[in-house]
C-alpha positions in Angstrom: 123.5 107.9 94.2 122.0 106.8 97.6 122.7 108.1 100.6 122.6 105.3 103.4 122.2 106.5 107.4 124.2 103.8 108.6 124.4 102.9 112.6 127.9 102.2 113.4 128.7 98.5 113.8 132.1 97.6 115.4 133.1 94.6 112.4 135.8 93.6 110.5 136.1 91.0 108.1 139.4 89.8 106.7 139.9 87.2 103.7 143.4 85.7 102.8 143.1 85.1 99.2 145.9 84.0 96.7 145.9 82.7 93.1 142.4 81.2 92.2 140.7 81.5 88.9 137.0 81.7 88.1 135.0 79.6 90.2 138.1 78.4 92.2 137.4 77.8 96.3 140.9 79.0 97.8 142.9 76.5 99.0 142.8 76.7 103.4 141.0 80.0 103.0 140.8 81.7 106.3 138.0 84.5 107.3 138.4 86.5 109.7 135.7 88.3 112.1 136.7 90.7 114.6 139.7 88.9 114.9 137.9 85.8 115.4 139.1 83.2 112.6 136.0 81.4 111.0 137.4 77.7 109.6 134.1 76.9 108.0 134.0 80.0 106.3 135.5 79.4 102.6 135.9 81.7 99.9 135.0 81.2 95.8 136.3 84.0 93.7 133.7 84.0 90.3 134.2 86.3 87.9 137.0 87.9 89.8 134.9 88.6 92.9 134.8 87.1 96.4 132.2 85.1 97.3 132.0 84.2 101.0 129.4 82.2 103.3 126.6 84.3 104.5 125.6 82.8 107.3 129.2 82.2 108.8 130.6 85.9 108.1 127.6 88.3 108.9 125.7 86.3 112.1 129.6 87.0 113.9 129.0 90.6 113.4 127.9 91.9 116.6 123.2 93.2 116.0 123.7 91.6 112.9 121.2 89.0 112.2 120.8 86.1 109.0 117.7 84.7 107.9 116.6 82.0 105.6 113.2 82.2 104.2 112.5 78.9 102.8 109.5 79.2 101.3 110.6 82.4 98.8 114.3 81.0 98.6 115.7 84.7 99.6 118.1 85.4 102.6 117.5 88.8 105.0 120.3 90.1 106.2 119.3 92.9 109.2 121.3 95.1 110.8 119.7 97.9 113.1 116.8 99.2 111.1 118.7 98.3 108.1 117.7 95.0 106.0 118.8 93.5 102.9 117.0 91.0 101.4 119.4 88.3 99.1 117.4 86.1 96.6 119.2 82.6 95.6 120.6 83.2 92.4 119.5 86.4 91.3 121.5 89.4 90.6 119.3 91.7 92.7 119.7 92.8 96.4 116.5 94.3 97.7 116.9 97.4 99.7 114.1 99.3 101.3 111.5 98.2 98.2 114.2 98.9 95.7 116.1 96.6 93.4 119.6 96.8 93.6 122.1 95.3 91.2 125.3 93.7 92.3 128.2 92.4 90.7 127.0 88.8 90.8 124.2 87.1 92.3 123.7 85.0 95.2 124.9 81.3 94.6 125.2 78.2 96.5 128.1 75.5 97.5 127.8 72.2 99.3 124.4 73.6 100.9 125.7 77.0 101.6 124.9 80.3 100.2 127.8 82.6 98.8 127.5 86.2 98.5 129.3 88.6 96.5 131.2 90.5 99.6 131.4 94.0 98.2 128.4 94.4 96.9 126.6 93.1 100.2 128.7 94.5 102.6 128.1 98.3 100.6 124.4 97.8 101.1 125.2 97.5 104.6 127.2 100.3 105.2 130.7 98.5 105.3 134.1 99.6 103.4 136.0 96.8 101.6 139.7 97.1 101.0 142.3 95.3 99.1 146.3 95.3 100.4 147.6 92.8 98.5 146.2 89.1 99.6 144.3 90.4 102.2 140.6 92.2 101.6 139.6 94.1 104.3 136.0 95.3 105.4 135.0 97.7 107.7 132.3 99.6 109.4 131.8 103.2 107.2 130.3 106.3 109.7 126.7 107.4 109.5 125.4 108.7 105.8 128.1 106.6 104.4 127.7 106.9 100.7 127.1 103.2 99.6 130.7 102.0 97.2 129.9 100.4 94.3 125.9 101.3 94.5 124.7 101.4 90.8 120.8 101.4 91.6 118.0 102.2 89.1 119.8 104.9 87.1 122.5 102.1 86.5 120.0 99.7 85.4 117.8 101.9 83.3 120.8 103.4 81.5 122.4 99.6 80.8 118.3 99.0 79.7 118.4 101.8 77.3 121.6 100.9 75.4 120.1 97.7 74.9 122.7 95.3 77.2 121.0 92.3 79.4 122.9 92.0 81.9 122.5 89.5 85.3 123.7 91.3 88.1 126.6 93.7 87.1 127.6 90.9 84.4 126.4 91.6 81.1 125.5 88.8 79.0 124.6 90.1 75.5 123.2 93.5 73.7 120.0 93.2 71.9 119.6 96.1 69.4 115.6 96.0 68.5 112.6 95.8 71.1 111.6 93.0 69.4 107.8 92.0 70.0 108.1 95.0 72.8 106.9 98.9 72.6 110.7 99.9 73.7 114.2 98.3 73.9 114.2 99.1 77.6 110.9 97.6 78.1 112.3 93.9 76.3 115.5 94.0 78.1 113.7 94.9 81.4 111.3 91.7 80.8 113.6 89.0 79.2 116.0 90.0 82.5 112.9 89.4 84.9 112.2 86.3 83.2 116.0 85.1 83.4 116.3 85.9 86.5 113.4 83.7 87.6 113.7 80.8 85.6 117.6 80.3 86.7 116.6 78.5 89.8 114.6 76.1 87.8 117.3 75.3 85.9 119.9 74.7 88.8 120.4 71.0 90.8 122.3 71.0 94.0 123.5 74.3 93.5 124.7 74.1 90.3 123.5 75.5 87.0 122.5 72.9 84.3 123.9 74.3 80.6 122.1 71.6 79.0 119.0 73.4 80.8 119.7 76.5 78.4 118.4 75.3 74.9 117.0 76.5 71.8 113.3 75.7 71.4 110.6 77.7 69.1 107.4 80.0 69.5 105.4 80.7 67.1 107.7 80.2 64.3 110.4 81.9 66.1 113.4 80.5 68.0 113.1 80.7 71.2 116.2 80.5 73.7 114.6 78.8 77.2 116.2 78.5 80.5 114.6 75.4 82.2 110.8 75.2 81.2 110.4 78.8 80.7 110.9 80.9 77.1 113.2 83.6 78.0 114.5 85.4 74.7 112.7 85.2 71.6 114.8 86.2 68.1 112.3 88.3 65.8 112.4 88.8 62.1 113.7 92.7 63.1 116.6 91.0 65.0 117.6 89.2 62.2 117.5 91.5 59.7 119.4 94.3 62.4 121.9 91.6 62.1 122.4 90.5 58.8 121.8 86.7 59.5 119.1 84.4 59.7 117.3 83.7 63.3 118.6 80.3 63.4 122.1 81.8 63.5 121.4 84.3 65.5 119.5 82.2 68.0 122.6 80.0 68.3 124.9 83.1 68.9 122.8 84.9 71.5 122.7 81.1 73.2 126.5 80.7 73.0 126.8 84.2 74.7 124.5 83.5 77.4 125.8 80.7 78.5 129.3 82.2 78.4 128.3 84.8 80.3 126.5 82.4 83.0 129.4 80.5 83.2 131.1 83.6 84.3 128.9 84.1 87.3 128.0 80.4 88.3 131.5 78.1 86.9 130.9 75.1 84.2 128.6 73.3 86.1 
């Protein structure tokens, strides 16, 4: 697990929160900065996780800093010597070089961009706590050990057993590396490729289901995300199965776009 030197930041962030569901903005949410109440700042919960502004919450942190960089559609977040760089919609924070998963990705509301506020605020260095509607985060001391870090060894191991997963929500397991040398190496490259092609497939921040479709490749179906082929069902995953591609297809469709729905609402 790694080990972060953290600089002490004097912040505290707190978030009244009571009885929303999935996807569900809380009604006259109020945030909370260093006792400084935020009224623009909002909260989503998605897939029971908070999901808070990130430029209203982290530029009131005092040597924090939030920047947009238009052009690769990614957030950095800097702190110190610290930086964490957020990409819209994908399940990755980038950490020194380093791909980090979190429990879900980066979205966006009404032109804002929501992170997930444990995961980001670990990478940082920060403590979150729950006591009852409130949920609390704080500055840890230096060599903080990061909460909730899952890192490479998390990712390879979830690669391994065969689960593609989006962030820290997993979507389906594929059994058989397919047209791939390993199972780790197809889930590793159908992930990249979802992960990429979800922006394509997303209008005013919002993902399009009728975006994720069925199409064909050679013979084979071919689940698609936008324009892009993301998943391709083999003769060896059909036969691991005990159905026919077609029906396979259709069910690995039906649980992606469950599992989307989990991290970005119905659309």
């Amino acid at each position: 697990m790694l080990q972060h030197k953290c600089g002490r930041w004097l912040a505290s962030v707190a978030i009244l929160a009571a009885g929303v569901g999935c996807g569900q903005a809380v009604a006259a949410p109020q945030v909370v900065v260093n006792g400084q109440p935020i009224p623009s700042a909002s909260v989503l919960i998605i897939g029971g996780h908070a999901m808070v502004p990130v430029r209203e919450v982290f530029q009131r942190i005092p040597g924090a800093a939030v920047r947009y960089d238009g052009p690769h559609k990614r957030l950095i977040l800097s702190h110190g010597d610290r930086q964490v760089r957020l990409h819209l919609y994908s399940g990755y924070a980038h950490v020194r070089g380093e791909g980090i998963p979190m429990d879900v990705p980066v979205v966006t509301r009404d032109g804002k961009a929501l992170m997930p506020l444990r995961s980001v605020a670990a990478l940082i260095g920060a403590r979150v706590r729950y006591t009852g509607q409130r949920i609390l985060v704080t500055s840890g001391p230096p060599e903080t050990r990061v909460a909730g870090y899952r890192g490479p060894d998390w990712a390879l191991s979830e690669a391994r057993r065969g689960h593609l997963a989006l962030g820290g929500v997993r979507l389906l397991r594929l059994q058989t590396a397919g047209e791939y040398q390993s199972l780790e190496e197809r889930v590793s490259r159908v992930t990249e490729r979802l992960t990429a092609s979800i922006p394509g497939a997303m209008r005013q921040g919002r993902l399009q289901y009728w975006r994720i479709r069925l199409g064909e490749r050679e013979g084979d179906p071919m689940i698609y995300v936008g324009d892009r082929g993301v998943l391709r069902v083999t003769d060896e995953d059909a036969q691991r199965q005990g159905i026919s591609k077609q029906q396979l297809a259709e069910e690995w469709l039906r649980q992606i776009r469950t599992g989307l729905k989990r991290i970005y609402g119905d659309g």
